[in-house]
N, C-alpha and C positions, 0 to 999 in steps of 0.2 A: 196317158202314160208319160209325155212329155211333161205333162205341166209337174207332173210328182219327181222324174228323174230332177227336174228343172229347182226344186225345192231340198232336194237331194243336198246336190251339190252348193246353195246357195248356203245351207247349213258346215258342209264342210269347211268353204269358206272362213264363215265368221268364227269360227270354231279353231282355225289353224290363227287367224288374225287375235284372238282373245289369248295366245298362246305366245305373243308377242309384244315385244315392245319396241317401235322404231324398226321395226323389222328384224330384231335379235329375240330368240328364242328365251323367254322365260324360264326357271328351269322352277321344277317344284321344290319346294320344299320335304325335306325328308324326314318319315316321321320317325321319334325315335320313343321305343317303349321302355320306360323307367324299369326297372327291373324290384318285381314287389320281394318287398321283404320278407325273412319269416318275422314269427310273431319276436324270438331272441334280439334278433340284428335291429327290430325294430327298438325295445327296450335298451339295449345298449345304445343306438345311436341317442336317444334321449335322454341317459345319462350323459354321454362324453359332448352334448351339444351345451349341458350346464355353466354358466359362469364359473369358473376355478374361485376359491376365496384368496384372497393373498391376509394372510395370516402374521403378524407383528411377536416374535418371540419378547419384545421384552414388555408389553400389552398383557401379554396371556402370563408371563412370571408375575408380573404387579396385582392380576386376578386372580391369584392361585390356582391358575391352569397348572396344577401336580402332572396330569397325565398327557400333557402335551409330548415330552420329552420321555416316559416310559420311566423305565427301572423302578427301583422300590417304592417311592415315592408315589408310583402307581397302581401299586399294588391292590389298597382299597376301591379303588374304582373299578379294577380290573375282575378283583372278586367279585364285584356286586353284579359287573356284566355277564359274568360269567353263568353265576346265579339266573337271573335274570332270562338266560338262554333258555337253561336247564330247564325249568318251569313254563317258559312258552312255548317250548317242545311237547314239552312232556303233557299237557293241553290243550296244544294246537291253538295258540292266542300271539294274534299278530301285532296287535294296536293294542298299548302299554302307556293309559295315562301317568302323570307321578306329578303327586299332590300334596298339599301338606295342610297342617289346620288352621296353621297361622301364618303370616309373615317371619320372617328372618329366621326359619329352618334350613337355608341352608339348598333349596330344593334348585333353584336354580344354578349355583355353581357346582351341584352333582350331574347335573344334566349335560351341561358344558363341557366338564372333565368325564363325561362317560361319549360325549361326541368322540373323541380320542383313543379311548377303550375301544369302541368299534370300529374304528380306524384301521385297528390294528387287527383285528378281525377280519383277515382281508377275503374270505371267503363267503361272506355275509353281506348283502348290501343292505345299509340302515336310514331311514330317513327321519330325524328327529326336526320339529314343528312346534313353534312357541304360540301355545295358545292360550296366552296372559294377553290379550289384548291391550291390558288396562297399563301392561310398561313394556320396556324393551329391554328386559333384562338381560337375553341370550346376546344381540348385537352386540349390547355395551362389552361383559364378559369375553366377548371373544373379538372385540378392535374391528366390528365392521360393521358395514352403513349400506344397507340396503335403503332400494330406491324407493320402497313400497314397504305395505305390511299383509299380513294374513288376513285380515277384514276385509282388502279389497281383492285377495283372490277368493274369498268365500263366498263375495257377494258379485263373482266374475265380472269382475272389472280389469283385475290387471292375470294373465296366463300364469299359471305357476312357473311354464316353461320360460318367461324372462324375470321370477322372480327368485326361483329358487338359486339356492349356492351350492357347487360341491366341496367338498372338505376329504383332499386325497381322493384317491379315485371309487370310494365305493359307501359313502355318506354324504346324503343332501341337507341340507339346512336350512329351515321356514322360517325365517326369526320377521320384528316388527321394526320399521323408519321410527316409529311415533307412536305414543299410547292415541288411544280411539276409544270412542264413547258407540254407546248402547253394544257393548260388547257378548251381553246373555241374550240379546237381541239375534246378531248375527249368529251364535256358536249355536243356539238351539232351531235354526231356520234351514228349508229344507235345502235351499240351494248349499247351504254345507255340506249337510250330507250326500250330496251329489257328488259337489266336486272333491270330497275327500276319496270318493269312489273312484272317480275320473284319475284323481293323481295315482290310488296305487295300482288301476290300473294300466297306464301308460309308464309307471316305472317298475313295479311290481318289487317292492322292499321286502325282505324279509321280516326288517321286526320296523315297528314305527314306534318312535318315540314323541309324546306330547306335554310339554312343560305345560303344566296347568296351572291356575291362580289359584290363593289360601280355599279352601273348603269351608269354612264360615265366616270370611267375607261377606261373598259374593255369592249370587246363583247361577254364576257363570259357568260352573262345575256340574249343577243340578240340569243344568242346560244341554249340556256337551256329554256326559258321560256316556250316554244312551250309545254312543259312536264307537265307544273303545270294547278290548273285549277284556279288559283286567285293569286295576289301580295298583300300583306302589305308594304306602301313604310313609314320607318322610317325619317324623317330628324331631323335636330339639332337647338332647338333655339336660336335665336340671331347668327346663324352662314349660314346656310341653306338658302339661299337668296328665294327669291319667283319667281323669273325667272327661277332656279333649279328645284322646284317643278312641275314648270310647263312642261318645258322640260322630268325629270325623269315619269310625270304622262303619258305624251302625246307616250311617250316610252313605257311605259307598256299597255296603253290602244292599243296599234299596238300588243302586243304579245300575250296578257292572260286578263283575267278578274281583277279589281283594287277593292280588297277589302275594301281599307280606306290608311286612311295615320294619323301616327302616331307620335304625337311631343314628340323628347325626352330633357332630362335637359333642362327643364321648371322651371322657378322659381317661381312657384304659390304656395301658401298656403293657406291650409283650415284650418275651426277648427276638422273637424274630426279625419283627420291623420296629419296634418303637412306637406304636400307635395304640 
């Protein structure tokens, strides 16, 4: 009994001395429990942790950012967004490629001046994503210089979270530093469609927007469409033949659902707006 009281105490001991430093009372540390998010507060803090873009108004006038500034001038872009809604509702279609069949339709400074259309949309959050790997056509258009491109968040190398931009509080922006090679490589690979999964859902967009490359180009289109659930196919008037159209339609209807198709530099005028 002794030798156990004797072990007792010998543990007390070492136990008050481990509790000490120089003979001053250590003090614990206190733990303190993070307080968990809900699933909301989660998604907003992940928007409002995005880069702001700082945006150059006389940039965006020399590229025919029309809807930068709103009023009439915006008006086309605005109907199309609007459009655009109506139908993704009305189908329940979230991811909205927009594609064109050739080059210099136009498709990419629609995308740009529709980043601003939804802008203005302030009850909608929109995240439009340049997946032309092959140029950088949304950065140029819009005066800004990302550090990275969408290749190497698809192929998780760089977090969307330090790459993406926000534009006003409630549109992200995917765009490319650099055109990149074996681009139908990465876009049809599955780590894409993971991490296109991953982004919406850690932001959860209402509608996603994806500037796409020409449609007979490339198979970069044939590659990637499988991801969206609808195309918008752009062509060009007076340039854009109707054998094209049919071709680029007949292509899209094999991949994804064919929203509409939209003619750009048209030379019509109204007496409303002039356009």
């Amino acid at each position: 009994m002794e030798k156990l009281q004797a072990a007792i105490e010998k543990a007390r001991v070492q136990r008050q001395e481990s509790q000490t430093i120089n003979g001053h009372p250590v003090q614990k540390p206190e733990v303190v429990n993070e307080p968990v998010k809900t699933p909301e507060e989660a998604v907003n803090s992940a928007w409002a942790s995005l880069a702001q873009a700082e945006l150059n108004p006389r940039i965006l006038r020399k590229n025919r950012m029309v809807a930068y500034s709103g009023g009439e001038h915006a008006a086309p872009y605005d109907m199309l967004r609007t459009r655009i809604l109506q139908l993704a509702q009305l189908n329940d279609w979230k991811r909205i490629a927009i594609v064109s069949p050739h080059s210099g339709c136009g498709k990419s400074t629609t995308v740009s001046n529709l980043v601003f259309s939804f802008e203005r949309q302030a009850d909608l959050r929109t995240m439009v994503l340049d997946c032309d790997l092959r140029r950088t056509n949304l950065a140029r258009l819009l005066g800004l210089q990302p550090k990275s491109n969408m290749k190497s968040v698809f192929e998780g190398k760089v977090d969307f979270a330090e790459h993406g931009i926000r534009i006003g509080e409630n549109v992200i922006l995917g765009a490319n530093d650099a055109p990149v090679g074996s681009s139908a490589e990465v876009l049809q690979s599955q780590s894409t469609r993971r991490v296109l999964n991953a982004i919406e859902a850690a932001y959860k967009p209402d509608i996603m927007l994806f500037d796409m490359p020409p449609l007979l180009v490339s198979d970069d289109n044939f590659a990637f469409l499988k991801n969206v659930d609808c195309a918008l196919l752009m062509v060009e008037a007076d340039k854009t033949s109707v054998k094209q159209v049919d071709i680029a339609e007949r292509h899209l209807a094999e991949l994804t659902n064919v929203m509409g198709v939209i003619l750009n530099k048209c030379h019509y005028s109204d007496t409303a707006y002039g356009y």
